[in-house]
KOLSE-351658 format. One record per residue: residue number from 1; z, x, y of N, C-alpha, C in turn. Coordinates in nm, 2 decimals. Example, Ala and Ser with C-alpha at 12.3 -4.5 7.8 and 13.67 -1.06 7.14 Angstrom:
% KOLSE-351658
nr = 1, nzz = 0.78, nxx = 1.32, nyy = -0.57, cazz = 0.78, caxx = 1.23, cayy = -0.45, czz = 0.78, cxx = 1.32, cyy = -0.33
nr = 2, nzz = 0.71, nxx = 1.28, nyy = -0.22, cazz = 0.71, caxx = 1.37, cayy = -0.11, czz = 0.79, cxx = 1.29, cyy = 0.00
//
This chain:
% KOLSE-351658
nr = 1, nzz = 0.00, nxx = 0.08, nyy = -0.12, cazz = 0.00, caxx = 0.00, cayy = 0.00, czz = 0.00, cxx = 0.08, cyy = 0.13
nr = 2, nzz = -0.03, nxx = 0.23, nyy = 0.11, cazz = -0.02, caxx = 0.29, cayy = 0.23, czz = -0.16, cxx = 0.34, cyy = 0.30
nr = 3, nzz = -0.19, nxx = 0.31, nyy = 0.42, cazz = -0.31, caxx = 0.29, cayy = 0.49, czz = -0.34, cxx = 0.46, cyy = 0.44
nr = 4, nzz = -0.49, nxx = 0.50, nyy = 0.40, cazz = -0.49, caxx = 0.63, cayy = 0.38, czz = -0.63, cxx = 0.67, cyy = 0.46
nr = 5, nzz = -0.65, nxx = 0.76, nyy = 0.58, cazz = -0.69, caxx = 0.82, cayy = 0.68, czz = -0.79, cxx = 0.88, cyy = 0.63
nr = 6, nzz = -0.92, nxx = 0.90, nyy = 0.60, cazz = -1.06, caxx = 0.92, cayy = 0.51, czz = -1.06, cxx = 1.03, cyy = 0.57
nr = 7, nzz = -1.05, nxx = 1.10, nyy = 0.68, cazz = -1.10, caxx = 1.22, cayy = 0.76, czz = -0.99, cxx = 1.32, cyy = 0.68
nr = 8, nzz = -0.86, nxx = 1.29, nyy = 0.67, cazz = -0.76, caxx = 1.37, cayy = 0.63, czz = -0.79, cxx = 1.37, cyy = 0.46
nr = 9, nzz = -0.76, nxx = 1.31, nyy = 0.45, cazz = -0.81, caxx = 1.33, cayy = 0.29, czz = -0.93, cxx = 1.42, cyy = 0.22
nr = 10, nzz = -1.05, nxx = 1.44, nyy = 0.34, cazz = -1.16, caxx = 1.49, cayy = 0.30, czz = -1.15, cxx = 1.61, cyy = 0.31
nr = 11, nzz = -1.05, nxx = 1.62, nyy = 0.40, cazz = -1.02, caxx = 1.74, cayy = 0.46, czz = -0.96, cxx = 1.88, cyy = 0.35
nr = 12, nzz = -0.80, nxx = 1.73, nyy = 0.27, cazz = -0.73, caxx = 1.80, cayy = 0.18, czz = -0.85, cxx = 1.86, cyy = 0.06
nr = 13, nzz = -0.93, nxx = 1.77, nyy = 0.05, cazz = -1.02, caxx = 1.74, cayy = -0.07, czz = -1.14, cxx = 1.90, cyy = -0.05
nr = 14, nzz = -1.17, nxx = 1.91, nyy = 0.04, cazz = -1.19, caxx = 2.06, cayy = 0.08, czz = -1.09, cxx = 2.14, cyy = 0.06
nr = 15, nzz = -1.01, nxx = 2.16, nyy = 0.13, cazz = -0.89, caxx = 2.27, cayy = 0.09, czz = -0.90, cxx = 2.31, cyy = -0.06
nr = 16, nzz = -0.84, nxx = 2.22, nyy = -0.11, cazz = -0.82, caxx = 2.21, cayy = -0.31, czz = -0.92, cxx = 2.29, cyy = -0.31
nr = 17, nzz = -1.08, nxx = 2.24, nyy = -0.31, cazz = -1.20, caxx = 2.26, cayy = -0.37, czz = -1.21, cxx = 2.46, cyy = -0.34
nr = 18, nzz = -1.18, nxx = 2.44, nyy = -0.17, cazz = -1.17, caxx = 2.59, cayy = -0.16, czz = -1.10, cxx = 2.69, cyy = -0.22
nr = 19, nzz = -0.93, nxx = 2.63, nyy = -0.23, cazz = -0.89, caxx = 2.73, cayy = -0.33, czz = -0.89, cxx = 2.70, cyy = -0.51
nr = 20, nzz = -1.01, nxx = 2.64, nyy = -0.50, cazz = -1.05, caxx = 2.68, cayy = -0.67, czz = -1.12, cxx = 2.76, cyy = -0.71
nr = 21, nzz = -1.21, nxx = 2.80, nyy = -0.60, cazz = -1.26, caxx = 2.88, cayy = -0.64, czz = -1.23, cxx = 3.02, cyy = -0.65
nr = 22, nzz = -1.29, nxx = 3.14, nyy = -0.71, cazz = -1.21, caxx = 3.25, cayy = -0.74, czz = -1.27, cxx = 3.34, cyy = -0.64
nr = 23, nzz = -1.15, nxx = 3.42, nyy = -0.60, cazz = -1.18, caxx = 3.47, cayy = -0.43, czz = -1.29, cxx = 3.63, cyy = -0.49
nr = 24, nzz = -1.29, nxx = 3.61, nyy = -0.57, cazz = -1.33, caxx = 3.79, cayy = -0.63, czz = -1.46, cxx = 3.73, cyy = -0.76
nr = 25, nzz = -1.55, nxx = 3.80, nyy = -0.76, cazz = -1.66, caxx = 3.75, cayy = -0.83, czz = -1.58, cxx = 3.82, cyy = -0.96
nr = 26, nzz = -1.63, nxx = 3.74, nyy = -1.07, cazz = -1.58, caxx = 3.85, cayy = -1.21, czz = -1.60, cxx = 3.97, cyy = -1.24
nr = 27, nzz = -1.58, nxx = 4.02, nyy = -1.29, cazz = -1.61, caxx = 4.19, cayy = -1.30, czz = -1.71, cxx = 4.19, cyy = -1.37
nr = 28, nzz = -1.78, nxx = 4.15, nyy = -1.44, cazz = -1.93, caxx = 4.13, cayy = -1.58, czz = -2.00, cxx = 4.16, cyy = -1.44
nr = 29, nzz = -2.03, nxx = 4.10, nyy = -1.31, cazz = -2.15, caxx = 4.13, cayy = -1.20, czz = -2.13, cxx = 4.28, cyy = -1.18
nr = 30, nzz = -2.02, nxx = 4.31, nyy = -1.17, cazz = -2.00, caxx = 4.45, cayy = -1.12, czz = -1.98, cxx = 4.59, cyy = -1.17
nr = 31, nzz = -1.98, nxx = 4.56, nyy = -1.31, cazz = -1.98, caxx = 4.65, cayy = -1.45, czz = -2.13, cxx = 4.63, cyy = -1.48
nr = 32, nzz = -2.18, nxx = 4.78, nyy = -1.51, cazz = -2.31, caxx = 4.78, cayy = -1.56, czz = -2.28, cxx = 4.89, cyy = -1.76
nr = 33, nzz = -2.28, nxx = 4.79, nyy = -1.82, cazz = -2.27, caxx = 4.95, cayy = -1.92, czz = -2.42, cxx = 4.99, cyy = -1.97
nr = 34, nzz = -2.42, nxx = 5.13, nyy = -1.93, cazz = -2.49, caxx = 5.23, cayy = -1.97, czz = -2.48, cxx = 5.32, cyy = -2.02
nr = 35, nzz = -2.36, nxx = 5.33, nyy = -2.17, cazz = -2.29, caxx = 5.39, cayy = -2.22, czz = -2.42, cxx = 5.39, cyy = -2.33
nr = 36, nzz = -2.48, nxx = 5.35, nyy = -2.34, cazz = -2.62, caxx = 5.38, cayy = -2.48, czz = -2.74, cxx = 5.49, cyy = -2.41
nr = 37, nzz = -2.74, nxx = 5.42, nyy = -2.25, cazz = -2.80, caxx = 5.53, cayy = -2.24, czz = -2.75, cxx = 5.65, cyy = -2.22
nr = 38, nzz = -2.65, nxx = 5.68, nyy = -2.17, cazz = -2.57, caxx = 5.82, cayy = -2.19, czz = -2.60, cxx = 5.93, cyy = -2.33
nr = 39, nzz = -2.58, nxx = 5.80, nyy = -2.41, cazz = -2.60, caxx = 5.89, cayy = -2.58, czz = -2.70, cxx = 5.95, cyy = -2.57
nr = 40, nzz = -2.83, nxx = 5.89, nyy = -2.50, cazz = -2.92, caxx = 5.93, cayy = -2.57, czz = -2.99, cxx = 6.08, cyy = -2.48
nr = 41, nzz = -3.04, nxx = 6.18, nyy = -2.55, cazz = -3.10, caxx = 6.30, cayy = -2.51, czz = -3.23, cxx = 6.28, cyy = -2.47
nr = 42, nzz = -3.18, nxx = 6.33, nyy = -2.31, cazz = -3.30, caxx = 6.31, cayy = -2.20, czz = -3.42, cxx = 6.47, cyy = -2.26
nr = 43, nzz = -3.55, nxx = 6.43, nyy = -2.29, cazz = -3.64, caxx = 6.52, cayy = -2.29, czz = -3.68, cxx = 6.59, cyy = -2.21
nr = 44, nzz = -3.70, nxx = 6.70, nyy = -2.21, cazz = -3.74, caxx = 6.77, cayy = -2.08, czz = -3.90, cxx = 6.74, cyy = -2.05
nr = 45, nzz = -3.93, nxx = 6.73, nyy = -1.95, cazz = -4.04, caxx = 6.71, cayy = -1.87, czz = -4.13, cxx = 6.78, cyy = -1.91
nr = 46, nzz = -4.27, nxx = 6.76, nyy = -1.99, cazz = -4.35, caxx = 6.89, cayy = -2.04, czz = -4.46, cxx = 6.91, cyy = -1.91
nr = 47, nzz = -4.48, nxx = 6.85, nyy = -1.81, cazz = -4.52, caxx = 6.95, cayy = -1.67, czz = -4.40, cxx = 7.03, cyy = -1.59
nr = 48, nzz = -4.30, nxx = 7.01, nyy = -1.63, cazz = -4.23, caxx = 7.12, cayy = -1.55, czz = -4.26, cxx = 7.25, cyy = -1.54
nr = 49, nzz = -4.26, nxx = 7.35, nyy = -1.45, cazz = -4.31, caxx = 7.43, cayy = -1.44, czz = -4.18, cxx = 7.58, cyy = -1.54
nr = 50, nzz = -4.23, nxx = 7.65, nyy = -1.58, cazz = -4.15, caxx = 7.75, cayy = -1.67, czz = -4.08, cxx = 7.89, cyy = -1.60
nr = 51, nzz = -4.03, nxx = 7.89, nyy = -1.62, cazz = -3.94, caxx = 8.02, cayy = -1.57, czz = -4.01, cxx = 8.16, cyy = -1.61
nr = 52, nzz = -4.06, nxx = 8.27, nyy = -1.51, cazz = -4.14, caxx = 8.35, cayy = -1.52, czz = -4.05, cxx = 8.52, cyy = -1.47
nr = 53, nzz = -4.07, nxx = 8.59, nyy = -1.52, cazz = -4.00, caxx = 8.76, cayy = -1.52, czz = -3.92, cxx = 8.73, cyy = -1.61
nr = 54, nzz = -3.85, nxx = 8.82, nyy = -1.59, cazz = -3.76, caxx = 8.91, cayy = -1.74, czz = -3.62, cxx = 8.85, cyy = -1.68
nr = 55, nzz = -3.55, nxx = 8.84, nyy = -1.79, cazz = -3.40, caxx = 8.78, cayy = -1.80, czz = -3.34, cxx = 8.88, cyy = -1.72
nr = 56, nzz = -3.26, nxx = 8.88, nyy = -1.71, cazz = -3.10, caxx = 8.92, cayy = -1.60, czz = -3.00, cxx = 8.93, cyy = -1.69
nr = 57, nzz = -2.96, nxx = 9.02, nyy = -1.71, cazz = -2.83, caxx = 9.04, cayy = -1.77, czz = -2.76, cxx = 9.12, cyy = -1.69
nr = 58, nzz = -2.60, nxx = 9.07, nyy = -1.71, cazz = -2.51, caxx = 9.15, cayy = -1.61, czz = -2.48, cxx = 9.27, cyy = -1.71
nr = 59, nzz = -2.49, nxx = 9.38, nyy = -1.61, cazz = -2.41, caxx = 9.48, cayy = -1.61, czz = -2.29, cxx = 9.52, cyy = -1.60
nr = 60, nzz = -2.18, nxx = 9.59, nyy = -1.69, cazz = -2.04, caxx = 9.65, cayy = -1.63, czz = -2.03, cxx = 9.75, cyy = -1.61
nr = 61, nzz = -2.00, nxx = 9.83, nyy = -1.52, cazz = -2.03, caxx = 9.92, cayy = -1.44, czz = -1.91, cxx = 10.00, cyy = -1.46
nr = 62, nzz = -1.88, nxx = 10.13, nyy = -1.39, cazz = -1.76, caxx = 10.20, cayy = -1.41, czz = -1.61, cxx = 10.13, cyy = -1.36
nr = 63, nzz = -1.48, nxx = 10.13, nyy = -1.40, cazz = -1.39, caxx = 10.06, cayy = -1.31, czz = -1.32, cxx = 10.12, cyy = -1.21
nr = 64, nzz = -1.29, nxx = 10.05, nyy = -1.10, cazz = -1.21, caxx = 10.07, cayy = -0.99, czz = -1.08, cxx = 10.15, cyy = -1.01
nr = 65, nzz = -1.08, nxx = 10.23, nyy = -1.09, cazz = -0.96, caxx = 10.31, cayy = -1.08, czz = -0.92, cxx = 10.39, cyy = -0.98
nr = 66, nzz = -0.97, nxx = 10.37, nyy = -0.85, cazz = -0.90, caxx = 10.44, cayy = -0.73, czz = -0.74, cxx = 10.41, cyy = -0.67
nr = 67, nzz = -0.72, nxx = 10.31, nyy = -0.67, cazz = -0.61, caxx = 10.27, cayy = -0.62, czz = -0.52, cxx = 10.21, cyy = -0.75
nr = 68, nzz = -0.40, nxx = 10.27, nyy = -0.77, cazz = -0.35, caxx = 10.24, cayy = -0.92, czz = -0.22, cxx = 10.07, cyy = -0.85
nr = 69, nzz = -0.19, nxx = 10.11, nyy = -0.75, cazz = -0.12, caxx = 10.03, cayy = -0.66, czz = -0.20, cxx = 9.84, cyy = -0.68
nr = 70, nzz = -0.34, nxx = 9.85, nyy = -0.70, cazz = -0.39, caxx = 9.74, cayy = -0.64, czz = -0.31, cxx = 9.60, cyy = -0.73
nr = 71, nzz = -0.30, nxx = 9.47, nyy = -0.64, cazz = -0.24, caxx = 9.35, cayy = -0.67, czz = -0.36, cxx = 9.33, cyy = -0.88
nr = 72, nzz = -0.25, nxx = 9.24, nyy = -0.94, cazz = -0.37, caxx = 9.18, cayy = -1.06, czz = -0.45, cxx = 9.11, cyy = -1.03
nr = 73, nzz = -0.48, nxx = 9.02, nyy = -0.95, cazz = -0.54, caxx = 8.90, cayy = -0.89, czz = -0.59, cxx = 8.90, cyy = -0.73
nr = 74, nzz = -0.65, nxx = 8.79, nyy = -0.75, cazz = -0.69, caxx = 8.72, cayy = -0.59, czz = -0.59, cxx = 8.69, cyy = -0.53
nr = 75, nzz = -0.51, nxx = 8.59, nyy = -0.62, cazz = -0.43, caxx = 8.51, cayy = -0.55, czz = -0.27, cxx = 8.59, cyy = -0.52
nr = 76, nzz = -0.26, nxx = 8.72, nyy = -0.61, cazz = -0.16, caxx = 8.77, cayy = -0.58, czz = -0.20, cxx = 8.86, cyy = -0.48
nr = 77, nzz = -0.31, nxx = 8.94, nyy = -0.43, cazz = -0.34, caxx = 8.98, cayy = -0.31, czz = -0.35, cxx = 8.90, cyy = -0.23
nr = 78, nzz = -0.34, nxx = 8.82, nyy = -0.20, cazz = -0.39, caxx = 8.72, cayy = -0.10, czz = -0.19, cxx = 8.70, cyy = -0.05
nr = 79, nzz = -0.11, nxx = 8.69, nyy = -0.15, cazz = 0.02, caxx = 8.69, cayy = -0.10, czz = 0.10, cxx = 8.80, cyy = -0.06
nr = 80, nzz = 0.10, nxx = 8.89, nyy = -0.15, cazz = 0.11, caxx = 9.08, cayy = -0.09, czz = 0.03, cxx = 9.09, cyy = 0.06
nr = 81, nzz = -0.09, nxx = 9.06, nyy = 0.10, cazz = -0.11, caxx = 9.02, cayy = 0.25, czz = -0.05, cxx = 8.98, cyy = 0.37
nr = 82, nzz = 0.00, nxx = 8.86, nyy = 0.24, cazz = 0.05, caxx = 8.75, cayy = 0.39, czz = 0.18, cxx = 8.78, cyy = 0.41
nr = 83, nzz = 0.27, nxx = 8.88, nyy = 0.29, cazz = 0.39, caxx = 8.87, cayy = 0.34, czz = 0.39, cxx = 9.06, cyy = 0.41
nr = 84, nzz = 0.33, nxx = 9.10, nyy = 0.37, cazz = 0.32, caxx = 9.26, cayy = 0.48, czz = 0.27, cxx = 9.23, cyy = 0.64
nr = 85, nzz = 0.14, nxx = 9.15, nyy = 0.62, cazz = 0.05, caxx = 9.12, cayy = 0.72, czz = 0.06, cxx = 8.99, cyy = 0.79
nr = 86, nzz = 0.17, nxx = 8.97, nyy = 0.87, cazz = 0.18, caxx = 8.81, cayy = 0.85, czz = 0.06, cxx = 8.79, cyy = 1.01
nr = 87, nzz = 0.06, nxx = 8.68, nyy = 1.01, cazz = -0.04, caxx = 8.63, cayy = 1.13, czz = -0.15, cxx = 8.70, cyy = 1.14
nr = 88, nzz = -0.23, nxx = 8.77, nyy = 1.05, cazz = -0.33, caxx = 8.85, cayy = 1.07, czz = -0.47, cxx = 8.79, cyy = 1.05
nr = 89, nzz = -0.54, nxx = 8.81, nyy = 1.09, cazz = -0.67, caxx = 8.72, cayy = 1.08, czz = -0.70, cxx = 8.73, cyy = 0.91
nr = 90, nzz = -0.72, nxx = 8.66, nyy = 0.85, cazz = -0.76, caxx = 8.68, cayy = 0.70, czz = -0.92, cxx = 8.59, cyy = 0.71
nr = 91, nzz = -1.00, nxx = 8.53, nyy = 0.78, cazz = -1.11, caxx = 8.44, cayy = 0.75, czz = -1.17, cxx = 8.45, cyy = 0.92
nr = 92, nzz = -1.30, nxx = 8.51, nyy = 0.88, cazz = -1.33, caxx = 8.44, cayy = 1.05, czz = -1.49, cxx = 8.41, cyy = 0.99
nr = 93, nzz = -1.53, nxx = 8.28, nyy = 1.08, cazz = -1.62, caxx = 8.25, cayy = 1.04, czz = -1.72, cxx = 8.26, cyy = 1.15
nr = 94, nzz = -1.91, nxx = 8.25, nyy = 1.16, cazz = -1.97, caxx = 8.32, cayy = 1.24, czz = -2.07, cxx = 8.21, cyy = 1.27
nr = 95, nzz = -2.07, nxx = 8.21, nyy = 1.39, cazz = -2.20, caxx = 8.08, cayy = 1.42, czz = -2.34, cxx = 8.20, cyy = 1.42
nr = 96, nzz = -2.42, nxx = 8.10, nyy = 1.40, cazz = -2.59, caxx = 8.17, cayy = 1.38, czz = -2.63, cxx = 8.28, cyy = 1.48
nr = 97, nzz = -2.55, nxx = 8.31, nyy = 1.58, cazz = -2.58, caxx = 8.42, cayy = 1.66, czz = -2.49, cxx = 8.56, cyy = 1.62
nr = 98, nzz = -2.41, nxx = 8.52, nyy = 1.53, cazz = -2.37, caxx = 8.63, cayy = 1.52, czz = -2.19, cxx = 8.63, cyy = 1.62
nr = 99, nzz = -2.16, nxx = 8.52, nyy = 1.64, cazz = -2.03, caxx = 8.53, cayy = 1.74, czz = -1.90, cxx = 8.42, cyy = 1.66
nr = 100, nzz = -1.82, nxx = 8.53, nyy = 1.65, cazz = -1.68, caxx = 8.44, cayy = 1.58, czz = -1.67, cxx = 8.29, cyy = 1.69
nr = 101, nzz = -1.70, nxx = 8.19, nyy = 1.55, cazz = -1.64, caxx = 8.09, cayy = 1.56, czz = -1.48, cxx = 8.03, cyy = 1.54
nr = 102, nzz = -1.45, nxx = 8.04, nyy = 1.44, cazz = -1.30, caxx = 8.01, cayy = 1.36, czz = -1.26, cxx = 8.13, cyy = 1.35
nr = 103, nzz = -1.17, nxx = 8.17, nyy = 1.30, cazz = -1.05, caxx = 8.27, cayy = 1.27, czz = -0.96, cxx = 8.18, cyy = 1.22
nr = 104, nzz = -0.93, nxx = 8.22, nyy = 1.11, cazz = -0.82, caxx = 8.19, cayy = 1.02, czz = -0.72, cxx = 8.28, cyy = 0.99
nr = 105, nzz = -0.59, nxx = 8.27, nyy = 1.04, cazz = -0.46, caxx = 8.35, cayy = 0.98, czz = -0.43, cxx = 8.30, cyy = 0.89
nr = 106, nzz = -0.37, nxx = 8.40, nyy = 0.82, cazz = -0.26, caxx = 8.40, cayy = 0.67, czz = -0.15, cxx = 8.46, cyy = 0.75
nr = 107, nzz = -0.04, nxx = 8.35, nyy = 0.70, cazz = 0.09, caxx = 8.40, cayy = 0.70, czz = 0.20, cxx = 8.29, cyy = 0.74
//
């Protein structure tokens, strides 16, 4: 028996409808699996062009036995630096003319 206002109702009847629907598309649109193609072994191109001269092999050369003192590492010289040398430029980098751009200290 209660007078019911068609504008409001249509309104509510939107609302509902809006939150039915799901705010995020399912993940199946957004997942592609291409896990078969992965398996499979890409052939190499037979116009590619082939690799020409003689192989490169590295050489080992005589060792640095001058200095018996020197750090084992990079990273341990890099700390023996910074705690002797503190604030000292350890990096400077060079714009195209030839003129220090950055400078980097360690320490």
């Amino acid at each position: 028996g209660v007078p019911v206002n068609s504008r409001v109702s249509s309104k509510i009847q939107q609302l509902l409808n809006t939150l039915k629907r799901p705010k995020r598309p399912p993940l199946k649109e957004f997942f592609v699996d291409d896990f078969e193609e992965l398996l499979e072994v890409q052939q190499p191109d037979p116009n590619q062009p082939k690799p020409e001269g003689n192989q490169v092999n590295v050489l080992k050369g005589e060792p640095l036995g001058v200095v018996t003192n020197w750090p084992p590492s990079l990273l341990a010289a890099l700390q023996r630096w910074g705690t002797t040398q503190s604030k000292a430029p350890c990096l400077t980098a060079l714009d195209t003319t030839g003129k220090a751009v950055y400078t980097l200290t360690y320490g």
